[in-house]
N, C-alpha and C positions, 0 to 999 in steps of 0.2 A: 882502765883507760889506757891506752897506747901513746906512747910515747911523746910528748909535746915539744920538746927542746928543737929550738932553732925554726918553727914552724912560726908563718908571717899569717896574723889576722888582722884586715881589714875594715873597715868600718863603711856605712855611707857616706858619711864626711871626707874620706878618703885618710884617714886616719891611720897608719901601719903599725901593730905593735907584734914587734919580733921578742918571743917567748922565749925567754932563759930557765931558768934551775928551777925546781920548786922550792917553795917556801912554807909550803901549809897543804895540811890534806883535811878533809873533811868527808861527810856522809856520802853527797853527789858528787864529788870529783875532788878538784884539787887545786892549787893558787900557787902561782909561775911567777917569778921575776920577770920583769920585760923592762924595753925599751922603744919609747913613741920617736920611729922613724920617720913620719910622714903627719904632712897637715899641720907646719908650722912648728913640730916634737922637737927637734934637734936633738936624738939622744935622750933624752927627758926617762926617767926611772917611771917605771909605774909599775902597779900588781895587777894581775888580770886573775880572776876566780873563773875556771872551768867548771861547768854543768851540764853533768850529760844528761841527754833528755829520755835517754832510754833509762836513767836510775831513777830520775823522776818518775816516770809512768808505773815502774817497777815498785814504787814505793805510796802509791797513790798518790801522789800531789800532782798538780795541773802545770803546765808551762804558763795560763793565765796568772795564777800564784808568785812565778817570775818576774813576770811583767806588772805584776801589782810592786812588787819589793821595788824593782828598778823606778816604778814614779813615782813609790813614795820616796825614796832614798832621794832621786833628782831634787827637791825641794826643798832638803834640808842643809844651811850654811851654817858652820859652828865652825868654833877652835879648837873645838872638842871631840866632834863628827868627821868620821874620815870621809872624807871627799871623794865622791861619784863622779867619773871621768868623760867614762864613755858605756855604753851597751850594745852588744853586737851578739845577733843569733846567723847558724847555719843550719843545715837537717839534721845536725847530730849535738849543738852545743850552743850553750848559753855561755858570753864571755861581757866577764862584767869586770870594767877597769875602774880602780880607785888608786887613790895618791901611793905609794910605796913608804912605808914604816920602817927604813932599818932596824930599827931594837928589835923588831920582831913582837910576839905579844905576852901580855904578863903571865901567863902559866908556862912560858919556858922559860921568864926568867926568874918564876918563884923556885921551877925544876933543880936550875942550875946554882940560885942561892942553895938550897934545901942538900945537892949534892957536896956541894964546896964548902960551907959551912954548917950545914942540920938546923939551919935557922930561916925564916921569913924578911918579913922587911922591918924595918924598924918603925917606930912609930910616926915620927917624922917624916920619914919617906912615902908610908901608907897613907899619911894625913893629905900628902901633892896630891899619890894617887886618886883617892876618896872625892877630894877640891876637885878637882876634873872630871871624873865620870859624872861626879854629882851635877857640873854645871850643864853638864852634856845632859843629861837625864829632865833637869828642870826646861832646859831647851823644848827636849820631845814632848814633854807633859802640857808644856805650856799651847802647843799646835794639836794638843788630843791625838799623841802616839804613844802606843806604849810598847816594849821594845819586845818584853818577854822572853831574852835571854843575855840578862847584862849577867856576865861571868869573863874572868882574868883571859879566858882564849881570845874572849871579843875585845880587849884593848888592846891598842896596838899602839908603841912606840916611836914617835917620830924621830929623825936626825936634832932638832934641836930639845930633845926631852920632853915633849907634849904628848901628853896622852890622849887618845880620841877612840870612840866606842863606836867600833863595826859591824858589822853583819845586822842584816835588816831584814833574811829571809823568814823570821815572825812576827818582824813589826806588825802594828796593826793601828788604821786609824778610827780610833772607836767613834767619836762623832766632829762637829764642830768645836773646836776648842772653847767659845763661850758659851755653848749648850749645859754645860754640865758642871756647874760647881764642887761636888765632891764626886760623882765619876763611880760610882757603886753599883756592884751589881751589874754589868756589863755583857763578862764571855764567860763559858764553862769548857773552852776547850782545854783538852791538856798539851798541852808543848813546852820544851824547852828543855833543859838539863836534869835528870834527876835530882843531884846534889844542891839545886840551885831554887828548886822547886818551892811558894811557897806553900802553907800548909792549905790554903782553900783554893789554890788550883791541885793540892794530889789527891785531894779529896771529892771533886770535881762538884765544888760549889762556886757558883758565882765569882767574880772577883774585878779588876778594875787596873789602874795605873799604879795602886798599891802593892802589887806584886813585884815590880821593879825596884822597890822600896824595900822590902824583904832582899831581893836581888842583892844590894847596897851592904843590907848588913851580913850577908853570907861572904860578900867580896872584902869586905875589911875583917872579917874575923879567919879570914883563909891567908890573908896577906900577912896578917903579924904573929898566927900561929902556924901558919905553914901546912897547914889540911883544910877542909874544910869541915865545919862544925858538927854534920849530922850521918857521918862517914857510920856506913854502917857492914857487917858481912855481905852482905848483897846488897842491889837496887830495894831488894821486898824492905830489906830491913833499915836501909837508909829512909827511905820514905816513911816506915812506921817512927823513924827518932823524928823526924819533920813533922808531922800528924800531932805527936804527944809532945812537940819541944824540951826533946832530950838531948841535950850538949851541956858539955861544960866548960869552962871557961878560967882561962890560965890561970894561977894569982899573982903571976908577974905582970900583967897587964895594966897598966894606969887608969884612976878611976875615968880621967872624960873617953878612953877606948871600949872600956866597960859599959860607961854610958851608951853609949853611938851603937854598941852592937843588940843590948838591952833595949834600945827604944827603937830597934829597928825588927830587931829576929824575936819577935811577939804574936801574939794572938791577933787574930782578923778585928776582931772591935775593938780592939783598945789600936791599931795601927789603922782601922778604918776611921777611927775617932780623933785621932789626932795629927795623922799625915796625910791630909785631905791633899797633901803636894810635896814636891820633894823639895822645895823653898822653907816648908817646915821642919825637914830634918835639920839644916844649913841652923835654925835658929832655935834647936833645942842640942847641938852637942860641942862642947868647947873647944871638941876634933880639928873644926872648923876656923877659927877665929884667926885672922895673919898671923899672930903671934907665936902660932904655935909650935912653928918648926922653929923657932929661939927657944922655946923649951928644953926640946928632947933634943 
């Protein structure tokens, strides 16, 4: 991609946002600081995600695939959900504006814990983080979205410490939210992070909103150990410790972190069977309870 800095995109709305520094790069481009000059902006901080649409084509996805992310995304209002600004296409790019995060997102700041001290987060810290994706998560489930790639890149940290789960480019809304009581059995595509994979989408069996649910326990067990659990010499070989649930687990870890990563990083029937939602996890691990961060 050539060069974006200091380059003005405007909207229908008459909207101006002048592209600063990057911030994040990704598969199809790359996510710019800016500032909304026009259309009421005053300066106003935002992030704009570039998409070229010649890596699109180049990678088979459609520009409709876009344009499905951008309406689903427009619909969703959370404390939890980074917020959709604006959407703005030309002949060569897709520029999708959401709120601006200063902290930046959790896998650079597990990077830079992990470099400064050789440790993760602590328990209590990973419990905030956990309380927030998690509500964000129960949000989408509860509108029959399921995200299909909750991992530490897609949290992003706001200025006042809130955390909220972004990227939507594989969301998907499987039906009507009160269509479906347990949601099984749904899609067989494979997408998403290798490492983050659960085991009946790398298998490419069936699967559902429970996938995101696996997602959960890969994210808390990467936060307080500082890798992620099924870390193998290669993709081939990470995917085979995912398949056979082979990880293991700290023994400095406290039993309700143990719980939570146990009741989450499991087998298809026994998580199809008992996390019909992610409002189930919230009321099976003690991760969760106020109290907790008065604990640790």
């Amino acid at each position: 991609m050539r060069r974006m800095e200091g380059r003005t995109v405007t909207s229908s709305r008459g909207s101006r946002y002048r592209l600063l520094e990057v911030v994040g790069k990704g598969g199809f481009g790359q996510v710019h600081k800016a500032t909304k000059d026009g259309g009421g902006g005053g300066g106003q901080l935002v992030a704009v995600k570039i998409i070229q649409k010649s890596q699109l084509r180049g990678r088979g996805y459609t520009e409709e695939r876009v344009a499905e992310e951008v309406k689903l995304h427009t619909q969703l209002a959370h404390p939890n959900v980074l917020g959709l600004l604006d959407a703005i296409s030309d002949p060569d790019n897709f520029y999708i504006v959401t709120e601006f995060c200063s902290g930046g997102d959790l896998a650079g700041e597990l990077e830079r814990r992990r470099r400064r001290t050789g440790k993760g987060f602590s328990e209590a810290e990973a419990a905030e983080v956990m309380r927030q994706v998690t509500a964000a998560l129960e949000y989408l489930h509860k509108h029959g979205i399921m995200h299909r790639d909750v991992k530490l890149a897609n949290v992003l940290v706001s200025d006042g410490g809130r955390y909220k789960l972004g990227d939507f480019g594989l969301a998907k809304m499987i039906s009507p939210p009160a269509a479906h009581p347990r949601r099984i059995n749904v899609h067989q595509t494979l997408c998403g992070t290798p490492s983050s994979l659960a085991p009946e989408m790398a298998s490419g069996e069936p699967y559902s909103l429970e996938v995101d649910v696996w997602a959960l326990g890969v994210m808390a067990y990467t936060l307080l150990v500082g890798r992620t659990p099924f870390d193998g010499d290669d993709v081939r070989d990470t995917v085979d410790n995912i398949k056979w649930l082979r990880y293991n687990i700290p023994k400095e870890l406290s039993p309700d972190a143990v719980h939570l990563i146990t009741f989450t990083l499991t087998d298809k029937q026994k998580r199809y069977g008992r996390c019909a939602n992610v409002s189930e996890v919230y009321g099976h691990s003690c991760f969760f309870l106020p109290g907790y961060l008065c604990k640790r």
